[in-house]
N, C-alpha and C positions, 0 to 999 in steps of 0.2 A: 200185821194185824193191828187193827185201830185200837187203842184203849182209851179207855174215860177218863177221865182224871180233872179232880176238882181244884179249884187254884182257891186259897185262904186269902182273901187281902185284907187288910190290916189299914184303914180310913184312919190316917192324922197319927198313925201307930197305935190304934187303939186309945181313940179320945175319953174313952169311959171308964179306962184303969189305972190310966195316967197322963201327967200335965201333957197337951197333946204335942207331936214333931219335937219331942224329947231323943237323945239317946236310952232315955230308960223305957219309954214307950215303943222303941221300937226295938228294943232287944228283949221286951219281955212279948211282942207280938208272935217275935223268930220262936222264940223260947214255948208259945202257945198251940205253935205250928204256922203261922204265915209265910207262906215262900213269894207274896208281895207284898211291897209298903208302899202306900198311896202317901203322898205328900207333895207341897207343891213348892216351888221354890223362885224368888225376886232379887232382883240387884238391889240394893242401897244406890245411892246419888254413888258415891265412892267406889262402884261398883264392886262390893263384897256381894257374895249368895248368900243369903241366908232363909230356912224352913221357915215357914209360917202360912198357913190356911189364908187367912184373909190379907186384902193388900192392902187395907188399913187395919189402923192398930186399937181401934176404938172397943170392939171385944173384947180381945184380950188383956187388953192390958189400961185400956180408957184413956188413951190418947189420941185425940181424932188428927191422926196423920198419916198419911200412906209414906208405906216402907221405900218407896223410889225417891222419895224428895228428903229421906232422912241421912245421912252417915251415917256407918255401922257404930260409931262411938256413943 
């Protein structure tokens, strides 16, 4: 038999209760009920992964630099 079932997802882990693509944002999503976490994830020049919504850093942080031309250091 078919059942419904709604899926929670959790945008940036919950960019409105915490710093957002946190570990604390998305364990308090899990913790809220999300059984997905939307985030999105780039290489560095050094090709490390790391979460971050936008692929420049000018938002978050006021650095007008995209995350692919930076090393992770």
């Amino acid at each position: 038999m078919f059942q419904n079932k709604v899926s929670l997802i959790s945008h940036r882990g919950g960019s409105r209760e915490n710093i957002e693509n946190t570990i604390e944002a998305f364990e308090n999503s899990v913790k809220l009920g999300a059984n997905i976490l939307e985030m999105d994830v780039y290489l560095t020049l050094d090709k490390k992964i790391v979460v971050v919504h936008d692929h420049n850093l000018e938002r978050i942080c006021g650095v007008d630099e995209y995350v692919s031309d930076l090393n992770f250091d």
